[in-house]
C-alpha positions as CSV (number, residue, x, y, z in Angstrom):
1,X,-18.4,-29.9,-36.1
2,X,-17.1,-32.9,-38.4
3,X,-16.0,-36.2,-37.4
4,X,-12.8,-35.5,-39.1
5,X,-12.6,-32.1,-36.6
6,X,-12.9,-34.2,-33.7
7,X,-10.6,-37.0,-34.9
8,X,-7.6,-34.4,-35.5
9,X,-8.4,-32.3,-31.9
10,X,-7.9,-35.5,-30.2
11,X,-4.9,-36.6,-32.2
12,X,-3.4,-33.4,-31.8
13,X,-3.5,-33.7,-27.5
14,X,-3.2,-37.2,-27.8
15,X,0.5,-36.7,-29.1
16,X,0.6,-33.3,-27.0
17,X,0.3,-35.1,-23.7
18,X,2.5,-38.2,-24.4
19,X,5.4,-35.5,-25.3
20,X,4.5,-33.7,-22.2
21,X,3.6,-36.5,-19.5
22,X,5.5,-39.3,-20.3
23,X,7.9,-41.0,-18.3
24,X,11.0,-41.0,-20.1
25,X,13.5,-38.0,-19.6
26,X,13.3,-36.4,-22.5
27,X,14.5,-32.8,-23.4
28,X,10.9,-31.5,-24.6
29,X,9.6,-33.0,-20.8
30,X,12.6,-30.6,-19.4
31,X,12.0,-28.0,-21.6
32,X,7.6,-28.0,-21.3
33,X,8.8,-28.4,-17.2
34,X,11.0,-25.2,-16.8
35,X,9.3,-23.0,-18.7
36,X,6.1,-23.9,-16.4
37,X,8.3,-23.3,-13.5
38,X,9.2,-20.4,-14.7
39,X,5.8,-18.8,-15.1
40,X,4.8,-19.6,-11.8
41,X,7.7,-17.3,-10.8
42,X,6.8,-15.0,-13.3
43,X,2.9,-14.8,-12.1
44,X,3.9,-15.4,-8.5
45,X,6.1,-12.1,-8.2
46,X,3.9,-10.1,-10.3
47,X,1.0,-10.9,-7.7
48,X,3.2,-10.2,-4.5
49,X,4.7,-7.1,-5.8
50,X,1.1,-5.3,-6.5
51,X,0.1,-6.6,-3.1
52,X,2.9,-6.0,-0.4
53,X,2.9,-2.4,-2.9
54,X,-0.5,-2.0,-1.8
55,X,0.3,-2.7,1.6
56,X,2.8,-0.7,2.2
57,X,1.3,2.4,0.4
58,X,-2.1,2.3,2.4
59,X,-0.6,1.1,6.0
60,X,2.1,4.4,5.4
61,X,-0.6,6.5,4.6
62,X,-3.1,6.0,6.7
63,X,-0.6,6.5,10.0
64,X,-0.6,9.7,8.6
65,X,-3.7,10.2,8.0
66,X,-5.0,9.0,11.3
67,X,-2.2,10.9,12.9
68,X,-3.0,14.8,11.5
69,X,-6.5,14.2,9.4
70,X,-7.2,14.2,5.7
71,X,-7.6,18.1,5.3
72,X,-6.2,20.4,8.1
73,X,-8.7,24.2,8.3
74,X,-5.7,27.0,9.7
75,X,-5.1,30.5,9.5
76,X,-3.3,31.3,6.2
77,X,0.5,32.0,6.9
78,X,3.2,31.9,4.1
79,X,6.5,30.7,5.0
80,X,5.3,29.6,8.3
81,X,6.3,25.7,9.1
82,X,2.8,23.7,8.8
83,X,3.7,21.5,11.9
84,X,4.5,24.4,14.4
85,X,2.1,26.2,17.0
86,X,-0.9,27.3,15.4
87,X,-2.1,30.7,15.0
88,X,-5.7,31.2,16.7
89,X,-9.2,31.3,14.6
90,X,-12.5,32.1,15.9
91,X,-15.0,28.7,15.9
92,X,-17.4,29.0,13.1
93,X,-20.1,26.4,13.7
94,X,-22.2,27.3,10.8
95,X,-19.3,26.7,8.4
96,X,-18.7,23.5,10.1
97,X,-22.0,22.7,9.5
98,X,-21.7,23.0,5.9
99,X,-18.2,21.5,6.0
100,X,-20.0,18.2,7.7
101,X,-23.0,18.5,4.9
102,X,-20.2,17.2,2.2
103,X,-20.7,13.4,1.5
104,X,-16.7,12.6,1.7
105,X,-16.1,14.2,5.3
106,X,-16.4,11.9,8.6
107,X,-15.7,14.2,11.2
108,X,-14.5,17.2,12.3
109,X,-12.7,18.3,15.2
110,X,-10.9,21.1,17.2
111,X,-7.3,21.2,17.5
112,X,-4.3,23.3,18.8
113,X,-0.5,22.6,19.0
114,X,2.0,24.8,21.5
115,X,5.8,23.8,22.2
116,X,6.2,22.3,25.8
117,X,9.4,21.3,27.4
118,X,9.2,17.6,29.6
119,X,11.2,17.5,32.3
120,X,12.4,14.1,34.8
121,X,14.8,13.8,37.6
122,X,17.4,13.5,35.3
123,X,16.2,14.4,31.5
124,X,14.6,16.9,29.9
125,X,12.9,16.8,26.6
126,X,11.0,19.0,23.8
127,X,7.7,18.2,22.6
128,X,5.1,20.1,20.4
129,X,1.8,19.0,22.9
130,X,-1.2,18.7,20.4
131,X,-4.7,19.4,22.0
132,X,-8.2,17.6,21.1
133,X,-11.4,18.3,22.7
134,X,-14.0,15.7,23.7
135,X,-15.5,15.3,20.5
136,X,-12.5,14.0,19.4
137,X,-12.7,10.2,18.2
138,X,-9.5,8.1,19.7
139,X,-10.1,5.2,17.3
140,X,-8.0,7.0,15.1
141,X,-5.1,6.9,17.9
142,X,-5.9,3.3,19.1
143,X,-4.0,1.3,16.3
144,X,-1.2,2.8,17.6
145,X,-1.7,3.1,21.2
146,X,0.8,0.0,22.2
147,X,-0.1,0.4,26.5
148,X,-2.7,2.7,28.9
149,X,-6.0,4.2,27.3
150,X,-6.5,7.8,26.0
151,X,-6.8,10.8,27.8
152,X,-10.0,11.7,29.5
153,X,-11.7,15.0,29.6
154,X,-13.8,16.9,32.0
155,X,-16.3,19.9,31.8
156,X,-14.9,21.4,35.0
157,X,-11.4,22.0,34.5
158,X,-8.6,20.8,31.9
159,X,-7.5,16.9,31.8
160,X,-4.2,16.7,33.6
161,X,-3.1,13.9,31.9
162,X,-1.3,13.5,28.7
163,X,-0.1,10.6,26.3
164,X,3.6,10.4,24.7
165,X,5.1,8.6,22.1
166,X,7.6,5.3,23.1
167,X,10.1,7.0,21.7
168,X,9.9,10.0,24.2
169,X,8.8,7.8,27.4
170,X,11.6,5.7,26.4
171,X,14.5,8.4,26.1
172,X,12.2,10.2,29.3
173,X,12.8,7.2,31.2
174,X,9.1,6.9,32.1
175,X,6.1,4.4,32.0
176,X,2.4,4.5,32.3
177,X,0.9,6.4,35.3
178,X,4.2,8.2,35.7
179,X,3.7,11.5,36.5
180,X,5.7,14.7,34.7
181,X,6.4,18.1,34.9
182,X,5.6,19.7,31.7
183,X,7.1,23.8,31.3
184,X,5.4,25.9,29.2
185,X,6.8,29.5,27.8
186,X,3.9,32.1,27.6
187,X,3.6,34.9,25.6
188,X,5.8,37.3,28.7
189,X,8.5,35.2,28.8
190,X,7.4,33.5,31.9
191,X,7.7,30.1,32.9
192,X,4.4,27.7,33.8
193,X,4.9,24.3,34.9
194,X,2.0,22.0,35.2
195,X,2.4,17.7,36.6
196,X,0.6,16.0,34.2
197,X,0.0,12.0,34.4
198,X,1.1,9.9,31.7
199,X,-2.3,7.4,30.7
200,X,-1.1,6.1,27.5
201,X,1.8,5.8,25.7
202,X,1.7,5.4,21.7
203,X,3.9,4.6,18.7
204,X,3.1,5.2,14.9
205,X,6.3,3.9,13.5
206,X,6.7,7.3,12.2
207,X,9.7,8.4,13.4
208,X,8.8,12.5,12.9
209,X,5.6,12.2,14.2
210,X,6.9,9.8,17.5
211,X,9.6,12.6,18.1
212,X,7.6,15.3,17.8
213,X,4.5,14.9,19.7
214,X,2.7,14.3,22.6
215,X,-1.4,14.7,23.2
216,X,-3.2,16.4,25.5
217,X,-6.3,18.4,26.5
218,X,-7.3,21.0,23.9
219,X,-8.7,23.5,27.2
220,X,-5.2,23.1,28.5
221,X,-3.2,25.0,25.7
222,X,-6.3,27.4,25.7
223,X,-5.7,28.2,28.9
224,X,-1.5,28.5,28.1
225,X,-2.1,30.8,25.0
226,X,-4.8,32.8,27.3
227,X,-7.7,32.3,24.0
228,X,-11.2,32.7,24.8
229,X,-13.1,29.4,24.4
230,X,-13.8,29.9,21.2
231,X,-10.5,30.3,20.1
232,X,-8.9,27.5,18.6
233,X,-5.6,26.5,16.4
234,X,-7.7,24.6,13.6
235,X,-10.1,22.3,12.6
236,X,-9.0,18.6,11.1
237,X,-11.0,17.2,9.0
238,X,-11.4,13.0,8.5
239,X,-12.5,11.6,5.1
240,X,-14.5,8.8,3.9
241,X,-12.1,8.0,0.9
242,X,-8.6,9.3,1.3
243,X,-8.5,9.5,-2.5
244,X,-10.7,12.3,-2.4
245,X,-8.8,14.7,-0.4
246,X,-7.7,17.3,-2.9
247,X,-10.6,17.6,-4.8
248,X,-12.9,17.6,-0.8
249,X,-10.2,20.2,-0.1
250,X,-11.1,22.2,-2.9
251,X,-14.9,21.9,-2.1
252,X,-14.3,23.1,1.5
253,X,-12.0,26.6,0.0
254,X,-14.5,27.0,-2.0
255,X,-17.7,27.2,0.1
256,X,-19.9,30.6,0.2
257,X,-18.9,31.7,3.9
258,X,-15.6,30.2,3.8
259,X,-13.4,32.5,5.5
260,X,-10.7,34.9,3.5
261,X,-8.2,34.5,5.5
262,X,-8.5,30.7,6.2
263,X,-7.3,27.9,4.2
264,X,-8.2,24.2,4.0
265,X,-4.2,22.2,3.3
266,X,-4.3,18.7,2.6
267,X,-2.5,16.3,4.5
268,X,-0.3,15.7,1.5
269,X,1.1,19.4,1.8
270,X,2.0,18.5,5.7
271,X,3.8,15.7,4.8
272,X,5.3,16.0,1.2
273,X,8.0,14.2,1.5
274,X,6.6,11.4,2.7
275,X,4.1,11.1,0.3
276,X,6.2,11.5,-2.7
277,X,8.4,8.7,-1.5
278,X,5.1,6.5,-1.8
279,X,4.4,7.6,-5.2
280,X,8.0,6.8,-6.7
281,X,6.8,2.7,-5.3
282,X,4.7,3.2,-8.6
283,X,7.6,3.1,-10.2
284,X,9.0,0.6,-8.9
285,X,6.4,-1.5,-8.8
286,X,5.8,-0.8,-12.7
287,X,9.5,-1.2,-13.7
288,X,9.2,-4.3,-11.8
289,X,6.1,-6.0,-13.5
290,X,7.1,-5.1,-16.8
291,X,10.2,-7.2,-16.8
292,X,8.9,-10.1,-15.1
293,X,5.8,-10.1,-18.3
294,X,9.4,-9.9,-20.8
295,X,11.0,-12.7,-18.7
296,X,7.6,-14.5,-19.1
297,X,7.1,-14.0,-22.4
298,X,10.3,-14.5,-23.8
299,X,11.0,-17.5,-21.8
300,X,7.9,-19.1,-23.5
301,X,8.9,-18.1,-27.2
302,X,12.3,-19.5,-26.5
303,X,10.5,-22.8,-25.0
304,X,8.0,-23.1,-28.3
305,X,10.8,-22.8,-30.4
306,X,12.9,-25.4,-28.6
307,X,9.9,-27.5,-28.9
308,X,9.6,-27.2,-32.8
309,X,13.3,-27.3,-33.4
310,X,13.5,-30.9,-31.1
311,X,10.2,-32.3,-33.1
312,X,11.2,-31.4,-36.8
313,X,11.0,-35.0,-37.6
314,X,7.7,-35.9,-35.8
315,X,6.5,-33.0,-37.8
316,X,7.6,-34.0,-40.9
317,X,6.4,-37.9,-40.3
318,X,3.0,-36.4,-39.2
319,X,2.7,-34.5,-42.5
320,X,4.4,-37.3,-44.7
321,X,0.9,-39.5,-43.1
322,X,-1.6,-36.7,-44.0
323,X,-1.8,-34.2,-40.6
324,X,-2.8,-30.5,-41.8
325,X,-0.6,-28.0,-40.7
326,X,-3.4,-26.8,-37.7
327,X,-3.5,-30.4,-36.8
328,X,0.3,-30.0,-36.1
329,X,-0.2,-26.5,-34.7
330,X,-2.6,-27.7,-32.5
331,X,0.1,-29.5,-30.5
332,X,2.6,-26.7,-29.8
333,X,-0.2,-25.1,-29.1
334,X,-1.6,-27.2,-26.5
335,X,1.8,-27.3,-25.0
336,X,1.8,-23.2,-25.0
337,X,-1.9,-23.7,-23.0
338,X,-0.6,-26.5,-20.7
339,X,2.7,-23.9,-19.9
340,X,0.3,-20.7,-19.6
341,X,-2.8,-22.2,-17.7
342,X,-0.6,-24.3,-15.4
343,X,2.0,-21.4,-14.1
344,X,-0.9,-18.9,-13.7
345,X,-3.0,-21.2,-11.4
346,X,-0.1,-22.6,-9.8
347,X,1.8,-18.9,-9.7
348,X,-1.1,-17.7,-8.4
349,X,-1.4,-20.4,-5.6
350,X,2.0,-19.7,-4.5
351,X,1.3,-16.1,-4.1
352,X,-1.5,-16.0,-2.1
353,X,0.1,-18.4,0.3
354,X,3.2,-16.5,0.7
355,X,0.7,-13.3,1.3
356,X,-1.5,-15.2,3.3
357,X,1.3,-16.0,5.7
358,X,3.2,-12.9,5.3
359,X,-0.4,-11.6,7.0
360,X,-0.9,-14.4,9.7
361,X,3.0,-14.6,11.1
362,X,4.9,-11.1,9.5
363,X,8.1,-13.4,8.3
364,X,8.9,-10.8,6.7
365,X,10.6,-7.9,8.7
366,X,11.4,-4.6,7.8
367,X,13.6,-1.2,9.5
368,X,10.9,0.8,11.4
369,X,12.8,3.5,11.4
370,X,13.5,3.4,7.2
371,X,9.7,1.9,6.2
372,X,7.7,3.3,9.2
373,X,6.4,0.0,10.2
374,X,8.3,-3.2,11.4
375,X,6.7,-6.0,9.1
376,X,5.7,-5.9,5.1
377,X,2.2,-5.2,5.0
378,X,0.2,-7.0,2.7
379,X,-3.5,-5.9,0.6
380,X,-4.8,-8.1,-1.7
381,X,-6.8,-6.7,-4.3
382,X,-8.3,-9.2,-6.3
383,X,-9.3,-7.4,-9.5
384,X,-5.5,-6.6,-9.9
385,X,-5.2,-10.4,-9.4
386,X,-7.8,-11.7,-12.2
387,X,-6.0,-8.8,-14.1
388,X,-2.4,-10.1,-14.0
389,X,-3.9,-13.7,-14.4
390,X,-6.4,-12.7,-17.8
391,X,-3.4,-10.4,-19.2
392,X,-1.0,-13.1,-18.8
393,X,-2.9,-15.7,-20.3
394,X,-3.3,-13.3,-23.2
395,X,-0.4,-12.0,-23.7
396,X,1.1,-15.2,-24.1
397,X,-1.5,-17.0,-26.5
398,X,-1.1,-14.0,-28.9
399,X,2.8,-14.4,-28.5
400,X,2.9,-18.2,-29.0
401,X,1.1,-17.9,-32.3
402,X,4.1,-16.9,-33.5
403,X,6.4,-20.2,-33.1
404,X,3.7,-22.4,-34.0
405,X,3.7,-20.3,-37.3
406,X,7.0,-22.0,-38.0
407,X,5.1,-25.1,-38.1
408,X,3.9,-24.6,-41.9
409,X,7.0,-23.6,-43.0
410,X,8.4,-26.9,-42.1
411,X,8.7,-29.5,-45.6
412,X,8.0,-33.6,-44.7
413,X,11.1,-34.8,-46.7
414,X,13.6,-31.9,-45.1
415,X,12.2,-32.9,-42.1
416,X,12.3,-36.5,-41.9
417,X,15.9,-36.0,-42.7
418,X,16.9,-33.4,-40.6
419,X,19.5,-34.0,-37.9
């Protein structure tokens, strides 16, 4: 590098600076001011949309997934509702072997459902009683259970106890410990009441799911729907990566002593509608990023161009004394890196202290009943982060070569006279 190279670079910030830091109010300070301003909003948003997004996608989903499993192993039915009672299957522990021998699956556990009718003093109330086994794993359960503990089981007998959702204890009129008479309808038409205790009482948020159910012991609707102990309405299935489930899905259906007649449905055929609603937040989300990167960019083209326009006749005096057209560049360009640099990192700042709070205190609320939780959640992902900071920073440097362009169309005399 020359002398001359060096000279120029630090003539070129030199004048850059004093049009950007100094102290009187002058229309280029306003100008270099706002547009930074408005890049921090720019970069900000763009950071806390992808994030509260991702929040709200992956807290959704995973209620339902830790609610009914990833995949869901039934007897194949057409037309018959998927949440309804189940249809029996025979336990098949050497295919549940090979189901477990897949590298996505967790676990796997038995499951039946059967339509039950609570009944109080005073109320009475439909449920669809879902039954686990003991080698069912409650820390699925236990971010939602908001009082009491699961159900126990026993190797005697059935558990007499049972857990319902707030919304049913609530509208039931009942608290922990309470006891209730639960009616069930078998196959003759007869009536069976059983008192069950009430040991915990739960709440996903999901108003369908909160309506709907209630969970009990797995040996008690055996018993109700007179199957042998091997008889069972299901299997669900739990996954290591939810992202997985259609292609694990397919695995399962497709192994050698799969049953004909069985099918494995993933979560996402249980739940369709909800699920779609999640995928149009991608669009959202997209629409929404791409027109705060126009604002951004645009905002900073118009800024440049102000710039140039308000500093024709420094231009044309720092040509008339010898400056080459990069030397003069070089300060509208140092302006556009000042702009860029400082609204990313401050932008960026912003965002992850709004985020950071949003997690700590949940300022911001939200209808359970329309969003299926009662705060925004928040998930930072921090290569989506770096991305929206690197493809900011060049997205704007290739636009703001453009202005600065105007720089060598500028003549000294025009400009030294220009008004």
């Amino acid at each position: 590098m020359t002398k001359d190279y060096y000279f120029n670079l630090n003539v070129a910030g030199f004048i850059a600076n004093r049009v950007a830091f100094n102290q009187q109010k002058s229309f280029s300070r306003f100008i270099i001011r706002l547009s930074t301003v408005a890049t921090v909003i720019s970069v900000a948003v763009m950071i806390v949309t992808l994030s509260l997004a991702n929040g709200f996608q992956e807290t959704v989903s995973q209620k339902v997934f830790s609610f009914l499993g990833h995949i869901r192993i039934q007897e194949k039915q057409p037309g018959k509702a998927i949440i309804s009672e189940d249809t029996p299957i025979i336990k098949d522990d050497s295919l549940i072997i090979s189901v477990r021998q897949n590298p996505q699956v967790k676990t796997v556990h038995p499951f039946a459902t059967r339509y039950a009718i609570l009944k109080t003093k005073d109320e009475i109330e439909g449920v669809l009683l879902k039954g686990f086994d003991k080698t069912y794993d409650f820390k699925n359960l236990e971010p939602f259970l908001i009082s009491g503990r699961p159900i126990q089981f026993n190797d005697s007998s059935y558990s007499r106890e049972i857990m319902l959702s707030a919304n049913t204890a609530s509208r039931l009129q009942l608290k922990l410990n309470d006891k209730i008479l639960v009616y069930f309808i078998k196959s003759d038409g007869r009536i069976r009441p059983d008192k069950l205790t009430i040991t915990g009482i739960y709440k996903t948020g999901i108003e369908e799911y909160d309506k709907t159910f209630a969970i009990g012991d797995l040996k008690l609707l055996q018993r109700l729907n007179e199957w042998q102990e091997n008889e069972v309405g299901g299997y669900e299935i739990f996954l290591h990566d939810y992202k997985k489930i259609d292609e694990t899905a397919n695995e399962i259906y497709d192994l050698y002593d799969f049953p004909i007649t069985w099918d494995a449905v993933s979560v996402k055929n249980i739940s369709p509608n909800i699920f779609d609603w999640l995928n149009m937040q991608d669009t959202t989300r997209n629409v929404l990023i791409v027109f705060m990167v126009i604002v951004a960019v645009i905002n900073l083209i118009t800024c440049l161009l102000i710039l140039v326009l308000e500093r024709i006749k420094m231009i044309g005096i720092l040509k008339s004394l010898g400056a080459s057209n990069w030397t003069v560049q070089k300060i509208f360009l140092r302006h556009s890196a000042l702009i860029t640099i400082t609204g990313i990192v401050v932008g960026t700042i912003v965002a992850l202290a709004l985020l950071w709070t949003q997690q700590a205190t949940g300022f911001i609320k939200l209808q359970e009943e329309a969003y299926y939780m009662s705060s925004a959640a928040v998930k930072i992902v921090w290569w989506q982060v770096l991305a929206i900071c690197a493809g900011t920073l060049l997205v704007c440097f290739l636009v703001l070569l453009i202005p600065s362009i105007l720089v060598r169309k500028i003549q000294p005399v025009k400009a030294i006279q220009f008004r």
